[in-house]
MARTI-726107 format. One record per residue (C-alpha): x, y, z. Coordinates in steps of 0.02 Angstrom, whole numbers, plus 32768, in hexadecimal, padded with zeros to 4 digits. Example, Ala and Ser with C-alpha at 12.3 -4.5 7.8 and 13.67 -1.06 7.14 Angstrom:
BEGIN
82677F1F818682AC7FCB8165
This chain:
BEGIN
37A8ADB168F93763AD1968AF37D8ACAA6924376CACB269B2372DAC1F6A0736BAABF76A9A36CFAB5A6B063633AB1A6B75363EAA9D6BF63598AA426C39353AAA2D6CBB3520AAFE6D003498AB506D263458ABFE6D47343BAC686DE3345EAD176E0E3412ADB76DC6343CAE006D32342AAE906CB9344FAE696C0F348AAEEE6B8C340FAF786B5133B2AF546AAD3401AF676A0B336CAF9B69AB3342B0346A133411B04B6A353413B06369643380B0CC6952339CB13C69EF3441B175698933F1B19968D83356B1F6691933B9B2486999342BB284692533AEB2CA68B1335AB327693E3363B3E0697533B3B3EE6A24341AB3616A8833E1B2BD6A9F341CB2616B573440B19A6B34343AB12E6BD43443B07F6BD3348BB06E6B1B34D5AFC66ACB358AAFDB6AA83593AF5A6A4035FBAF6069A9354BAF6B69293515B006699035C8B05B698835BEB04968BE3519B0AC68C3356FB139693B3603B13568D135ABB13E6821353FB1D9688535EEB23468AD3622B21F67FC3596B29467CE35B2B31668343560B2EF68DD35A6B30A698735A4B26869F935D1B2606A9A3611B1BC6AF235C5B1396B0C35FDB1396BAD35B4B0DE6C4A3542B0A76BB8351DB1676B943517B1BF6B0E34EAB26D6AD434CAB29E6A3734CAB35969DB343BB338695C3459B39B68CE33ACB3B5688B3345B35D680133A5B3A3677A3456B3C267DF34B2B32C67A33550B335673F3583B2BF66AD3603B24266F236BDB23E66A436C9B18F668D3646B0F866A035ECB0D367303602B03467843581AFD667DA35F2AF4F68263577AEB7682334E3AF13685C3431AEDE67C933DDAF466837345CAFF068463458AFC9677533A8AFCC67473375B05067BF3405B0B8677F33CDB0A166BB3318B0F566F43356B179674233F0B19C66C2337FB1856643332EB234665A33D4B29A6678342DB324660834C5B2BE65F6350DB21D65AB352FB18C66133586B0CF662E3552B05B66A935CCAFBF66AC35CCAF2A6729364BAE9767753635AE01670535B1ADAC675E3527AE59673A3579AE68668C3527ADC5666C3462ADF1669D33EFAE23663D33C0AED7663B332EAED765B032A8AED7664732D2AF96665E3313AFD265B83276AFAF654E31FAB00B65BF3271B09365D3328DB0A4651931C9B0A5650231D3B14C655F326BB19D64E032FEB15C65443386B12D64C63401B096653F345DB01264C9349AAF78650B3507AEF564DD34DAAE4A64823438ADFF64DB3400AE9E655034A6AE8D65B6350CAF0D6608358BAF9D660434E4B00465E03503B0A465773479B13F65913463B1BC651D3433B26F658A33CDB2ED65543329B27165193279B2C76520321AB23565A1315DB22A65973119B1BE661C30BEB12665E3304BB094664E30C5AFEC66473042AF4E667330EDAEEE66B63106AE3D667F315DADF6670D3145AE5567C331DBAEAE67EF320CAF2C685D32A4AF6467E03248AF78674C31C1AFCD6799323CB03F67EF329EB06B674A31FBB09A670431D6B10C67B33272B16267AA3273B19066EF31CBB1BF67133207B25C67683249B2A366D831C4B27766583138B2EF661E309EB2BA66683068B22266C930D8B16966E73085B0D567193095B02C672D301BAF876750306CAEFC67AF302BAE37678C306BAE2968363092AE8568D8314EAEA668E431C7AF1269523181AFD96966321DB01B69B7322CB09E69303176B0D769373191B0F469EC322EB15069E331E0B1B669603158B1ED69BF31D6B2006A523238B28069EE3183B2E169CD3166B290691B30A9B27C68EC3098B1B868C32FFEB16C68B82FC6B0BB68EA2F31B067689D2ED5AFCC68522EBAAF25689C2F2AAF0F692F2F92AFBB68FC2FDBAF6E68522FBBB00567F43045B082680B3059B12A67D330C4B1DA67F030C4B273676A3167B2C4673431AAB3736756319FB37668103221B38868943265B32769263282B35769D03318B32D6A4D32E7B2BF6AD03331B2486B633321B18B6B453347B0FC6BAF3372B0666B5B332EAFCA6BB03399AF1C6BB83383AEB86B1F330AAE2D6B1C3369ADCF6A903402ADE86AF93395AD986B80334EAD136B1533F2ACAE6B2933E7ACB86BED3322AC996BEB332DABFD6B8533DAABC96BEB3395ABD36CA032DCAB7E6C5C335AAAE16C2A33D6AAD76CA0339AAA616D4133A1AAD66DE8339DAB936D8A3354AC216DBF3388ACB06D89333FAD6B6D6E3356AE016CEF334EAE9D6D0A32FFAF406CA932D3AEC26C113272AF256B8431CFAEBC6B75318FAF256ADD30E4AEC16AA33134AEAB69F931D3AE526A393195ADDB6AC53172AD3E6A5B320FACE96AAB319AACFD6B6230F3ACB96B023163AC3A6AA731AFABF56B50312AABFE6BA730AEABA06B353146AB086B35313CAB1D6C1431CBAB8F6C4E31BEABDF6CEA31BDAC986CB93178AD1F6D233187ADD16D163196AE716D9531A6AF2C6DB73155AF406D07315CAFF66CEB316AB0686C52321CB0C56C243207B1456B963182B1006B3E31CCB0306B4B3191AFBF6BD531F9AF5F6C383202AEDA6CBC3279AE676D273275ADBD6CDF3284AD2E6D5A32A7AC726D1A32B6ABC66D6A32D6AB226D153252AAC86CE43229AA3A6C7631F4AA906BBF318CAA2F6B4A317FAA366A753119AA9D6A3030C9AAD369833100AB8B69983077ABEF6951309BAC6868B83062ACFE690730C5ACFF6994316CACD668F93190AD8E68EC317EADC7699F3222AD4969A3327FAD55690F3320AD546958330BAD0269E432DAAC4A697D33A4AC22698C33A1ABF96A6332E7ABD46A4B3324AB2D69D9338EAAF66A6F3309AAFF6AE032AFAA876A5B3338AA206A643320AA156B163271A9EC6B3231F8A9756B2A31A4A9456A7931B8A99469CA31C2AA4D69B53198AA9A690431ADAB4168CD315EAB87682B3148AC3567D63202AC6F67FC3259AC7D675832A8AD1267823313ACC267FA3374AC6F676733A9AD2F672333FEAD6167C4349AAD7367FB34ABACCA67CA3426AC32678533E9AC0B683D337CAB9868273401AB2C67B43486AB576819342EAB3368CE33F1AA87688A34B9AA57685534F5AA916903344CAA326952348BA99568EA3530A99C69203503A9A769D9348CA90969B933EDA96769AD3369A924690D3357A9BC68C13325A9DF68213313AA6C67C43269AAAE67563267AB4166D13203ABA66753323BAB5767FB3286AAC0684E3257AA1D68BB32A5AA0D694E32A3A94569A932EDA94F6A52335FA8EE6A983409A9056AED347EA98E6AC0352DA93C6AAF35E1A98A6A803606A9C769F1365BAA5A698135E6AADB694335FFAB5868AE35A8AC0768E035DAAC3768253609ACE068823545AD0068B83538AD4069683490ACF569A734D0AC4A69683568AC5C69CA3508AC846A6B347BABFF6A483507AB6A6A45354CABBE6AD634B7ABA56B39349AAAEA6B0B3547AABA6B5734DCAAD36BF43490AA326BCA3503A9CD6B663553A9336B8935FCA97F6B56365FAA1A6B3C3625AA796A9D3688AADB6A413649AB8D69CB36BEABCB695336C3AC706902366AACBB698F36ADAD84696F361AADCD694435C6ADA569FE3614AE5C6A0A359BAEAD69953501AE826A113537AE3F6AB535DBAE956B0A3620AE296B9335B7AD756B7A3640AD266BA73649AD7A6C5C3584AD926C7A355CACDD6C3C35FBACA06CC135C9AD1F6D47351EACBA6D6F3557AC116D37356DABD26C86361AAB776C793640ABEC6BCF36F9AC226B9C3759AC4E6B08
């Protein structure tokens, strides 16, 4: 697995249209609510990716009936609130933070014991974010040395809902919390310091749960246990971090212009479109329209010259995981670019912002790395060998800058693309980037 390698060659650009995979966050929580709903839930547009397969799989382990996906379809036999079965052996999130901490919420209020394990790169993050709120409300999950992963859940814990004032905005803590929420007695609630992805407040209402929404700009959240969800339809929009890499790619590549199709432009996950656009790219947006409860858009880019920028720290987690392409579109403008207020990016699937500044370096980019952020001086992208240390985005991010080095660059340990982003290799070559492996 591990063995994989990705080869660019310079001097592409991007044309065509495109539709990019459908979004991993909704692709993960369409399965667990769907499957804890009464009726059948209809999947279209679903990310196949090998993160969002874990999630199905750990679902069939506990009794559910999936169907597909197929086409990108899926169907799924929800089981009720209270239908789930305890699993014969651990489940296994693959390299999916997300699938992990969502899971430990919603595990955290069922009759049964439970194991969630990860590959070597999630068995390394830090999972204390989730586990101490949830063991506020009478979960009992122990961990291994430092917060880390397999996570073992005790079943059969009383939960009493709690308010959480959350120390660092994030969607995955606050939708742990949410989902153990619906089996706690009384009400859940959480207060963000900062707007971040709502995907599973959506859903939830989507599936007929009662969530409410209040506070300056909507950062109080709350649901109250005992209630039930419905079976619905959903329609899973392309991903916009998928589309990051081809936003950022046809902004730096001289003579692009390319367009996405059916892109999810959720408020809380468009900070990669205010990011670019405050640094000059050429971004416009059409047939906006809303599909079960998300908005989306076509996305149209052409090349243009970007500029540094101080990127403001509340736009940060509106583009968490998009900062990976958005430091090689630094590296390709004009004048500094600093980014502070993202700490979190060094607990993901690898230490981004350590890790993007070594690749940067070795390219011949002046970057250099901050406890909170990085500086990016631009310059000229030349050849060079990049570690991804097995994290997807970096992978695709290096991809991206061959478009504008000097030289062939070269990714190694580029497997996990998989678990987001099926087929980069053949949409990235389909409308231009010189990309194989």
């Amino acid at each position: 697995m591990s063995k994989i390698q990705f080869k660019t060659t310079p001097n592409g650009k991007l044309s065509g249209i495109l539709r990019v995979p459908g979004d991993k966050s909704m692709s993960h929580r369409s399965i667990m609510l769907g499957s804890l709903a009464e009726g059948t839930t209809h999947v279209t547009g679903f990310l196949t990716g090998e993160d969002c397969i874990a999630t199905m799989n750990a679902f069939r382990a506990m009794g559910v009936k999936i169907e597909g996906p197929e086409n990108k379809e899926v169907t799924i036999h929800g089981v009720g609130m209270h239908g789930l079965k305890a699993p014969a052996s651990d489940l296994d999130m693959g390299n999916s933070g997300t699938a992990m901490r969502l899971m430990t919420g919603l595990l955290a209020g069922q009759a049964f014991d439970s194991t969630l394990i990860g590959d070597k790169s999630l068995s390394t993050r830090p999972m204390n974010r989730i586990t101490l709120p949830l063991k506020t409300m009478g979960g009992a999950i122990d961990t291994e040395e430092g917060g880390r992963p397999p996570l073992r859940i005790k079943g059969g814990k009383a939960l009493k809902g709690i308010h959480y004032e959350m120390p660092i905005a994030s969607a995955q803590v606050k939708s742990a919390i949410l989902l153990a929420g619906l089996y706690a007695d009384g009400e859940s609630s959480v207060t963000e310091p900062g707007i971040t992805r709502d995907h599973s407040e959506r859903m939830l209402r989507g599936f007929g749960y009662d969530v409410k929404t209040s506070g300056e700009n909507g950062k109080d959240i709350s649901l109250r246990g005992g209630g039930k969800l419905s079976a619905c339809d959903i329609d899973v929009p392309a991903d916009i971090s998928s589309a990051a890499f081809f936003m950022v790619g046809a902004s730096i590549a001289e003579g692009s212009d390319l367009t996405l199709q059916h892109v999810g432009i959720n408020p809380t996950r468009t900070g990669v479109i205010d990011i670019l656009k405050l640094m000059g790219a050429d971004i416009t947006l059409s047939n906006q329209k809303e599909v079960g409860g998300e908005p989306v858009a076509d996305i149209r880019i052409r090349s243009s010259q970007l500029n540094g920028i101080k990127v403001p720290e509340e736009l940060v987690p509106l583009a968490i995981d998009e900062f990976p392409v958005l430091f090689v579109a630094a590296a390709c403008a004009s004048g500094e670019t600093l980014l502070t207020g993202a700490e979190e990016l060094r607990v993901k699937e690898s230490d981004r912002i350590q890790v993007m500044a070594d690749g940067l370096n070795t390219c011949g980019i002046d970057a250099k790395a901050t406890p909170d952020g990085i500086i990016i001086q631009p310059g000229q992208l030349t050849a060079g060998t990049i570690d991804s240390h097995g994290d997807h985005r970096i992978a695709m991010a290096f991809s991206i800058a061959g478009l504008c080095a000097s030289g062939e660059i070269i990714i190694n340990d580029c497997a996990n693309v998989n678990t987001s982003f099926p087929d980069f290799i053949k949409l990235a070559s389909d409308v231009g980037l010189g990309i194989v492996y």
